[in-house]
C-alpha positions as CSV (number, residue, x, y, z in Angstrom):
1,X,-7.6,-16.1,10.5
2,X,-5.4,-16.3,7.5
3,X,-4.0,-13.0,6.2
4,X,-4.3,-11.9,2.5
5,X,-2.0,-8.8,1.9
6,X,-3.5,-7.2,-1.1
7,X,-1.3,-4.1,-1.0
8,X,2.1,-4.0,0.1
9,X,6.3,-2.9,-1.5
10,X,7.6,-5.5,-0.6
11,X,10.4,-7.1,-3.0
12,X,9.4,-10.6,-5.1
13,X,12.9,-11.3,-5.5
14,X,13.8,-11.8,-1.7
15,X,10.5,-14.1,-1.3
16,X,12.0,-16.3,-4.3
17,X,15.6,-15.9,-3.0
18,X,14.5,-16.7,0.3
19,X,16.5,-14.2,2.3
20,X,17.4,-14.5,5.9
21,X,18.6,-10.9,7.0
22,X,21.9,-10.7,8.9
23,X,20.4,-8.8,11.9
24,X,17.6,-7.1,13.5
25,X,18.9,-3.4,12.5
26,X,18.9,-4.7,8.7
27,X,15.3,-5.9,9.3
28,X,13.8,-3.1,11.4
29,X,15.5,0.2,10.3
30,X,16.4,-1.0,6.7
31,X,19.6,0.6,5.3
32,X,22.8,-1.4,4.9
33,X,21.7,-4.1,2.0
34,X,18.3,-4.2,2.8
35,X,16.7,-2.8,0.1
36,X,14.1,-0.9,2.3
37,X,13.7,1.6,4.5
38,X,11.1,2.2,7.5
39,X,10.7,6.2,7.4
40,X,8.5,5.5,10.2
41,X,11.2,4.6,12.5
42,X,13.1,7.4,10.7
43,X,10.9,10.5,11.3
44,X,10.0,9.0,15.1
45,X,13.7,8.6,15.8
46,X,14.6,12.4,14.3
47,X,12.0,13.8,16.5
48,X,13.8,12.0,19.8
49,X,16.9,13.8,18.5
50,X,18.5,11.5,17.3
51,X,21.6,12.0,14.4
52,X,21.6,10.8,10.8
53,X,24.2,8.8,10.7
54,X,22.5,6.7,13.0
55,X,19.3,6.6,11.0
56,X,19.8,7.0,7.1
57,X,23.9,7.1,7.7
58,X,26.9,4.4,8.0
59,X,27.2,3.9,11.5
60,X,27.2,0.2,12.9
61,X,24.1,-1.5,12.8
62,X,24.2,-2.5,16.2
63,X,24.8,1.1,17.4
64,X,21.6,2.4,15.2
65,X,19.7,-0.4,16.8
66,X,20.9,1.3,20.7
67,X,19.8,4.4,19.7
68,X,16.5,3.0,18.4
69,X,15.8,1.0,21.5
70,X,16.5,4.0,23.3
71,X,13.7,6.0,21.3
72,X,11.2,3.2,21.5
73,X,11.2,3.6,25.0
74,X,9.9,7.0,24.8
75,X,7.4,6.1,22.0
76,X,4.1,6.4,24.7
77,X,0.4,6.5,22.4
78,X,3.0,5.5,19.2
79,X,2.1,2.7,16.9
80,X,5.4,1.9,16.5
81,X,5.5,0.4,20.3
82,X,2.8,-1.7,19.3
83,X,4.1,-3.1,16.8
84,X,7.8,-3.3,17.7
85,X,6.8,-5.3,20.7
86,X,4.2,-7.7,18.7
87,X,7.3,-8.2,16.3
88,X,9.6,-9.2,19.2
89,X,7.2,-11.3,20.8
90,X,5.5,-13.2,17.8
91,X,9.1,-13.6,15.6
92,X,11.6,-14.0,18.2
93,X,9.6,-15.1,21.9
94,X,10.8,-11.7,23.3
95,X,7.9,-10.1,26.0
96,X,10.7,-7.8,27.6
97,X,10.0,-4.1,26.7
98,X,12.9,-3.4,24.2
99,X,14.8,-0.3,26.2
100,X,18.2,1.2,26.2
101,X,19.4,-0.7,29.1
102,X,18.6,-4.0,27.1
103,X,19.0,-3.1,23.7
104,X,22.0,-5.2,23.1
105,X,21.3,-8.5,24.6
106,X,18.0,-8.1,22.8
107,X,20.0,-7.4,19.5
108,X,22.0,-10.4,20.1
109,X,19.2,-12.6,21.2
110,X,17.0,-11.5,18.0
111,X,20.1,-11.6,15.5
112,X,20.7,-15.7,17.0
113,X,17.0,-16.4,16.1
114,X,17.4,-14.9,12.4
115,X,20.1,-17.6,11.8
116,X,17.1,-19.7,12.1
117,X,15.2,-20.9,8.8
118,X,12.0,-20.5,10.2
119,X,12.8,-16.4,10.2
120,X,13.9,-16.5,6.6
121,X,11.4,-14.5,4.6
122,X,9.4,-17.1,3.6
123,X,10.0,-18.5,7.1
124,X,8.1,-15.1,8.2
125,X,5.5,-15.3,5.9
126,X,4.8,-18.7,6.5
127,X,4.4,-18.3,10.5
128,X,2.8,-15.4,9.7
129,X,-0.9,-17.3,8.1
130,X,-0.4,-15.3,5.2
131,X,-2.1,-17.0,2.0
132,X,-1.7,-14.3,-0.6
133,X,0.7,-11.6,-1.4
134,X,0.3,-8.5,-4.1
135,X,3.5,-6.4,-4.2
136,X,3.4,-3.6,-6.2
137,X,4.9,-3.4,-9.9
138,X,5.9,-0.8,-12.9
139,X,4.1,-2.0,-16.2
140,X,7.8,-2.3,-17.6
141,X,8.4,-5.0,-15.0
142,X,9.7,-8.3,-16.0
143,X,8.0,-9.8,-13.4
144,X,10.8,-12.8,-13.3
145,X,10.6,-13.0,-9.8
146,X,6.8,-13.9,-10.0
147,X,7.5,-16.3,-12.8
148,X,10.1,-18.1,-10.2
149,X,8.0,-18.3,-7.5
150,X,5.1,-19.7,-9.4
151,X,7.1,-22.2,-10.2
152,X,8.4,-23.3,-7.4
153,X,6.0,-26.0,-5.9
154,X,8.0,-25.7,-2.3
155,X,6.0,-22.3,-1.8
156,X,2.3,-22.6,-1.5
157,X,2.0,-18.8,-0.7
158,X,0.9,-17.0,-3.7
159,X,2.6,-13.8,-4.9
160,X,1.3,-11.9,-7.6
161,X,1.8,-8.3,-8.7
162,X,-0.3,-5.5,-8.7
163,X,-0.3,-2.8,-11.6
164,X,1.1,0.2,-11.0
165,X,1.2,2.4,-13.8
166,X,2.1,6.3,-11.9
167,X,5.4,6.6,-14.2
168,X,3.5,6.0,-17.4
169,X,1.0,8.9,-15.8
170,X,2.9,11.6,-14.5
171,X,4.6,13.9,-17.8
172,X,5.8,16.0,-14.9
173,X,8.6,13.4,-14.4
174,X,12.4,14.7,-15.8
175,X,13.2,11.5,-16.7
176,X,9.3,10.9,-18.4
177,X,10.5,10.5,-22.3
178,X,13.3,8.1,-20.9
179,X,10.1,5.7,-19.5
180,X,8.1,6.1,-22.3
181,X,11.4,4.6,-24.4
182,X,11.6,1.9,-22.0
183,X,7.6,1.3,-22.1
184,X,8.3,1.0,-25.9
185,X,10.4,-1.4,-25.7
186,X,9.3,-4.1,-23.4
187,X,5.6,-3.7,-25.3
188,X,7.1,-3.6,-28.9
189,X,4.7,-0.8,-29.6
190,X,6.6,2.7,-31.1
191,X,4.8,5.2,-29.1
192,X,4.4,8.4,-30.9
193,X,0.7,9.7,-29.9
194,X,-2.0,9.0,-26.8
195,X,-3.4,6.2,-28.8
196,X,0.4,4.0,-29.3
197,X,0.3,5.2,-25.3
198,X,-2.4,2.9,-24.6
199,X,-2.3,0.1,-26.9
200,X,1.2,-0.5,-25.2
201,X,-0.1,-0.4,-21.7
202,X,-2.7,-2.6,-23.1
203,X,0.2,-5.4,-24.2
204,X,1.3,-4.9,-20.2
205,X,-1.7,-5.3,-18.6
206,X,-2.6,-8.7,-20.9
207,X,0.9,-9.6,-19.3
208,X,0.5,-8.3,-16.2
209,X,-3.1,-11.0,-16.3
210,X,-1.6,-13.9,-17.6
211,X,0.2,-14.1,-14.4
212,X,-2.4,-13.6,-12.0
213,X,-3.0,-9.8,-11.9
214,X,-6.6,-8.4,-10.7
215,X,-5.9,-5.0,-8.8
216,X,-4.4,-1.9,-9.9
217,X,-2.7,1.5,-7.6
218,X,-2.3,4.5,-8.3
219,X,-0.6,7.1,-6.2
220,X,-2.1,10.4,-7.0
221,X,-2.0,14.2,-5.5
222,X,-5.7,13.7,-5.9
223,X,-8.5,12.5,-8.0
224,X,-8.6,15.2,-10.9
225,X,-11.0,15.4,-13.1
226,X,-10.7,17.9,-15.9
227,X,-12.3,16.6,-19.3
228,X,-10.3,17.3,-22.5
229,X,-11.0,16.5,-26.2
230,X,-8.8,13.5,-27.7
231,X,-7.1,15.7,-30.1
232,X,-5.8,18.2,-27.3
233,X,-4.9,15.2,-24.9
234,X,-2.6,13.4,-28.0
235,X,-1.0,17.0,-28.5
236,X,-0.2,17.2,-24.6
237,X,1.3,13.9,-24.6
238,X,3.1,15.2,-28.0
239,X,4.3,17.9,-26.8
240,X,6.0,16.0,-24.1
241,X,7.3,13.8,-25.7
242,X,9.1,16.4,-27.9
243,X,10.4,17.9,-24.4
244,X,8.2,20.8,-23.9
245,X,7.2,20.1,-20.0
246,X,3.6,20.6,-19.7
247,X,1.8,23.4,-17.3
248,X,-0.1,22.7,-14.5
249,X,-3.6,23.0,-16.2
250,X,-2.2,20.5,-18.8
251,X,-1.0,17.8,-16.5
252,X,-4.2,17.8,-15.3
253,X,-5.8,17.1,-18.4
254,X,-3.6,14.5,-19.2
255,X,-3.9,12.8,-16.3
256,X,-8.1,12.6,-16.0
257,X,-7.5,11.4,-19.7
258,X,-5.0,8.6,-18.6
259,X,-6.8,7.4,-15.9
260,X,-10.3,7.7,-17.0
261,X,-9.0,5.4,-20.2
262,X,-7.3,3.4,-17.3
263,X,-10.9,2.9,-15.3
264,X,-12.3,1.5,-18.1
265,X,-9.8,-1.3,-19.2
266,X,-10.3,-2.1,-14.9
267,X,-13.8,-2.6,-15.5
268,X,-13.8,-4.7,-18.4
269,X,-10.7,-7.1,-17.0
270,X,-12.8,-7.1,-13.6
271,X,-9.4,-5.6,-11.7
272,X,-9.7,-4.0,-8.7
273,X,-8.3,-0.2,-9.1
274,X,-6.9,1.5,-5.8
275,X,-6.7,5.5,-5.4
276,X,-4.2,6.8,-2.7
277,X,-3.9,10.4,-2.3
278,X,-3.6,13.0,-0.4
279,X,-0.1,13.3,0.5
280,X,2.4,16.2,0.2
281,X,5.7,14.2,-0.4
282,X,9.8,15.6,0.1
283,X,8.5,18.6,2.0
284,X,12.0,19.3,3.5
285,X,14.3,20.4,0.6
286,X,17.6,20.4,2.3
287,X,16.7,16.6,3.3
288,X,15.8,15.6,0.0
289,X,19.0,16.8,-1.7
290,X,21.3,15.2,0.8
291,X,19.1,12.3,2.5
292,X,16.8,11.5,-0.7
293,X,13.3,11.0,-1.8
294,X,11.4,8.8,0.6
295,X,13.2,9.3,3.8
296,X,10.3,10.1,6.3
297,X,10.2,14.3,4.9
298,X,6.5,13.7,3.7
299,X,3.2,14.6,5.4
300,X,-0.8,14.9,5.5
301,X,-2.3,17.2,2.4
302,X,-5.2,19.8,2.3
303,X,-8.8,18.6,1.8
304,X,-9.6,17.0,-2.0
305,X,-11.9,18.5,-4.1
306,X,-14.8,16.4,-4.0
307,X,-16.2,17.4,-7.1
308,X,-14.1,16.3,-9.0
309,X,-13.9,13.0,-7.4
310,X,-17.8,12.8,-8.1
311,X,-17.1,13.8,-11.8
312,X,-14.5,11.3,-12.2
313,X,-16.4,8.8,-10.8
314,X,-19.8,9.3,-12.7
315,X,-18.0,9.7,-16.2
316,X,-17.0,6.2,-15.4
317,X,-20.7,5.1,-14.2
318,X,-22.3,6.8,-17.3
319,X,-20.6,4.7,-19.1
320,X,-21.3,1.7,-17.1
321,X,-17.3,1.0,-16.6
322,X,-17.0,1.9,-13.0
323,X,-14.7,-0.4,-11.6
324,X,-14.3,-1.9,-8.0
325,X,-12.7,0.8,-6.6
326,X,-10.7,1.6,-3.1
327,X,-10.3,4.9,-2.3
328,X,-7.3,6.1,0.5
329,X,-7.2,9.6,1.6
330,X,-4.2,10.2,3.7
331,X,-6.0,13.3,5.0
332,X,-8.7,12.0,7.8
333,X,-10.8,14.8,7.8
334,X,-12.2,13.4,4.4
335,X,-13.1,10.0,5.9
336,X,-16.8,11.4,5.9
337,X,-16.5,12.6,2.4
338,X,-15.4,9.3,0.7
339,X,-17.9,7.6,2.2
340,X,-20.7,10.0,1.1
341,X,-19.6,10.0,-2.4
342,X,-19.0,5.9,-2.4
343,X,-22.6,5.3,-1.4
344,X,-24.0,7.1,-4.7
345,X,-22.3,4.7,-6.7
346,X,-22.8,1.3,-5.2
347,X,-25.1,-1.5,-7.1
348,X,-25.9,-5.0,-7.2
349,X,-22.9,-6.4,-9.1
350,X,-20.7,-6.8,-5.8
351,X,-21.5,-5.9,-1.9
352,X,-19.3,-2.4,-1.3
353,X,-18.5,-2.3,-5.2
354,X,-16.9,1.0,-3.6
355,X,-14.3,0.9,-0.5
356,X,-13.4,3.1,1.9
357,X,-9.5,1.9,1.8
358,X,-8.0,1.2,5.4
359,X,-6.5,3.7,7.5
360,X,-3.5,4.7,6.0
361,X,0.0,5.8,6.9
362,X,-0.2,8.7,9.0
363,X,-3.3,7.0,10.3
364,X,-2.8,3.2,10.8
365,X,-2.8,4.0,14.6
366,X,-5.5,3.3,17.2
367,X,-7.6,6.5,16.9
368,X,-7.0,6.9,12.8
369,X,-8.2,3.0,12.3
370,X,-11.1,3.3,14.7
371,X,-12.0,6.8,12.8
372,X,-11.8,5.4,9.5
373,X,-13.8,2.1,10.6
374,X,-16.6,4.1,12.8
375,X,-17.5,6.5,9.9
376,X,-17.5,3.4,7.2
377,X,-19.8,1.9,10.1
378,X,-21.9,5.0,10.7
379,X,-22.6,5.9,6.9
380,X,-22.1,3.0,4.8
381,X,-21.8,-0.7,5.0
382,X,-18.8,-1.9,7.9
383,X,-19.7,-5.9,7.2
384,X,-18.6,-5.7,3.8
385,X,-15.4,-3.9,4.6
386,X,-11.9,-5.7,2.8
387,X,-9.9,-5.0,6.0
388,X,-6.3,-4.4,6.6
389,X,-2.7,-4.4,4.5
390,X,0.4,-4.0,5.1
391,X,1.5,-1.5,2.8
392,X,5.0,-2.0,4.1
393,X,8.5,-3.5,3.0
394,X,9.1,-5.3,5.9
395,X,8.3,-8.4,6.1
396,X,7.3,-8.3,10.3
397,X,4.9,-6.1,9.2
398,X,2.4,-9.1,9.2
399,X,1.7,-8.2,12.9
400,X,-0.5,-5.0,11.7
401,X,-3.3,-7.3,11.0
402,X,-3.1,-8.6,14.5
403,X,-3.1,-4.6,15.6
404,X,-5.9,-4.0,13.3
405,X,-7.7,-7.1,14.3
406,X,-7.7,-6.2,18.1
407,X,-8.8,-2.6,17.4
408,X,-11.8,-4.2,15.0
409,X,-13.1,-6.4,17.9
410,X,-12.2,-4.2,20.5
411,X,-15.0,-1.2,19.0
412,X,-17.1,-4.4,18.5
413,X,-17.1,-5.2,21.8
414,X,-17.7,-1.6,23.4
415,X,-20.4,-1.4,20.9
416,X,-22.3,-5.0,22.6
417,X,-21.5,-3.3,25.6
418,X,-23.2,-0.2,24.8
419,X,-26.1,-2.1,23.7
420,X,-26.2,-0.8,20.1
421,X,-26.0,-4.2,19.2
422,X,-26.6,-7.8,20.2
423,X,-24.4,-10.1,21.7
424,X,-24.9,-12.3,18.4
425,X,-21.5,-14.5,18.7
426,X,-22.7,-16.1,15.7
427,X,-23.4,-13.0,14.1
428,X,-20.3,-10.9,15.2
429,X,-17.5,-13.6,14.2
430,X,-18.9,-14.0,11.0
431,X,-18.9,-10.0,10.3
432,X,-14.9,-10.2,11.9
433,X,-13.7,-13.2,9.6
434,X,-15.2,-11.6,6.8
435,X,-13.4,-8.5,7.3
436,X,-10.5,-10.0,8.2
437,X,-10.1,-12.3,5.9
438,X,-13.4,-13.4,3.3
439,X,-13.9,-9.9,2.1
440,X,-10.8,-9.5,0.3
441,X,-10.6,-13.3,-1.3
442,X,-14.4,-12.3,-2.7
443,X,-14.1,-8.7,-3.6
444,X,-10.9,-9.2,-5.2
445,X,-12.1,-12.9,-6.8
446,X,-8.6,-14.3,-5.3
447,X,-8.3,-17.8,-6.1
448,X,-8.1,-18.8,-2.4
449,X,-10.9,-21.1,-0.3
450,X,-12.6,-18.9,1.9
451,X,-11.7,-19.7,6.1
């Protein structure tokens, strides 16, 4: 089946630039001019001992590569030996087990391949099946990089951005007013009060449409819901502008009152809006001051408060301006939860108008993906699922969906087993394309053919 990658961070302008990486290091562990990073490499090759200079650091990118080898080979029940050995043998015909013994003739073998144009980043996405791409964008974007590649008629991939508006949401930022200047100024709205807030995200969003958006992200602690007047939200958002940081009980506010208004404008443009939260981010403070922000230092949060998920959620449906909506919890124990609460607010206007999003992160692994599908299957509606993403910057990521697709018809196939359902070929490839592939192009109205 043809992939559609509906959520990912990967960057536009090294699709239209065409990039070919210099080597494997560059494309796997990211660093040195690569303009990503795979924390998930990071963390795994910390815990094996491993120094910083050989992870984050300037040592020689073959030498970081050794010492990864030399961790993957200890990486038993780890994702990451999945899918670093579905990357070597897909991309670069490798079936070897990539060890410490063989880590440099496999470096040079893969780093030979990448001077091949059929491993430049369209190269990989091509091979790959993949039909759609939305990276992830700041409403002050440009978006040049879109423009380009819709232009170019030698691509037949689409790539369109997805909205992503967490910088124009959280006042807690230092460098907040500095954004809201910026916001200003690409919009050519003066914001001085809530109201010029919103007409000038409105301006992005009509510009963010016109070239192809229909899904929105939010990254979020969690879903907050804590109802405030429109005079006391404008004098919150004052205030900070002014540079009086707000307290906790404030942020709060604001933000229920920024992304309930955001809901609504969802609704109304029919775009998709995606929750992700439940994440406790730079948790090591030493690392973050001499490492950086997103550097592997993050982890699983408590519980969400369901209630105010509920709230949020029916404020919305009262109005009748629920959106389609994805919700991602990073935390598994609230797979049950979300898909409780999603099943009060499901209609007629689309099958699973609510999602419970993908395993995520911490739990795109075999037990975390069967968890999260097994309880969608057990209390709501598995068929209508929109299936897997990459939410990576890499761009060998692609082989996740393979990963995910294996796990998918691998619980299918315990389940005919098991007798709990019917060996319907018919019936069960239809359910398997649709989640692999059908789902998203109809849930998100894509403008792709259906396979």
């Amino acid at each position: 089946m043809p992939i559609v990658d509906y959520h990912c961070h990967i960057n536009p302008q090294e699709i239209f630039e065409d990039k070919q990486y210099p080597n494997i290091a560059q494309l796997w562990l990211g660093v040195g001019g690569s303009g990503f990073g795979d924390h998930y490499k990071w963390r795994f090759m910390r815990a094996c001992g491993v120094e910083e200079a050989y992870i984050t650091g300037n040592a020689p990118d073959e030498e970081r590569f050794v010492r990864w080898a030399q961790c993957l080979e200890k990486a038993i029940g780890n994702p990451l030996y999945h899918w670093s050995h579905l990357e070597l043998q897909r991309y670069f015909q490798i079936t070897q087990p990539l060890k410490g013994d063989n880590a440099r003739e496999i470096y040079r073998q893969c780093n030979e391949k990448l001077k091949d144009p059929s491993l430049s980043v369209r190269g990989i996405i091509r091979q790959s099946g993949v039909r759609l791409i939305c990276t992830t964008d700041d409403p002050v974007d440009s978006l040049q990089w879109h423009d380009k590649i819709a232009a170019d008629e030698s691509f037949d991939v689409k790539v369109l951005p997805a909205w992503r508006p967490d910088r124009a949401l959280d006042l807690r930022r230092a460098d907040y007013t500095d954004y809201i200047g910026n916001l200003s100024r690409v919009s050519g709205v003066r914001i001085e009060c809530f109201e010029d807030l919103k007409a000038a995200l409105r301006i992005r969003m009509d510009y963010f449409s016109k070239r192809g958006c229909v899904v929105s992200d939010h990254g979020l602690d969690y879903v907050m819901y804590a109802p405030a007047s429109k005079e006391e939200t404008d004098a919150i958002f004052r205030r900070r502008l002014a540079g009086q940081m707000p307290d906790a009980e404030e942020a709060r506010k604001f933000i229920c009152a920024f992304m309930l208004y955001m809901g609504k404008e969802y609704h109304d443009r029919d775009w998709v809006m995606q929750m992700h939260f439940g994440c406790s981010r730079n948790n090591n403070g030493r690392a973050l001051r001499t490492v950086g922000p997103d550097s592997g230092y993050d982890s699983i949060a408590g519980q969400i408060p369901a209630n105010e998920l509920i709230a949020y959620l029916n404020a919305l449906e009262e109005e009748d301006r629920l959106p389609k909506t994805i919700l991602y919890s990073l935390n598994p124990n609230d797979n049950a939860l979300i898909d409780t609460i999603i099943g009060c607010f499901q209609d007629g206007t689309a099958p699973s108008r609510l999602q419970h999003g993908a395993a995520w992160w911490f739990n795109d692994h075999m037990a975390g993906m069967t968890e999260q599908m097994e309880s969608v299957a057990g209390i709501g509606s598995l068929a209508g699922f929109v299936g897997m993403l990459t939410d990576s910057r890499s761009f060998l990521s692609y082989t996740r969906h393979e990963y995910f697709r294996r796990l998918l018809c691998r619980m299918f196939g315990q389940w005919v087993e098991e007798g709990m359902y019917p060996a319907d070929m018919e019936a069960l490839g239809q359910i398997v394309k649709d989640i692999s592939y059908n789902n998203a192009v109809r849930y998100f109205g894509f403008p792709l053919e259906e396979a």
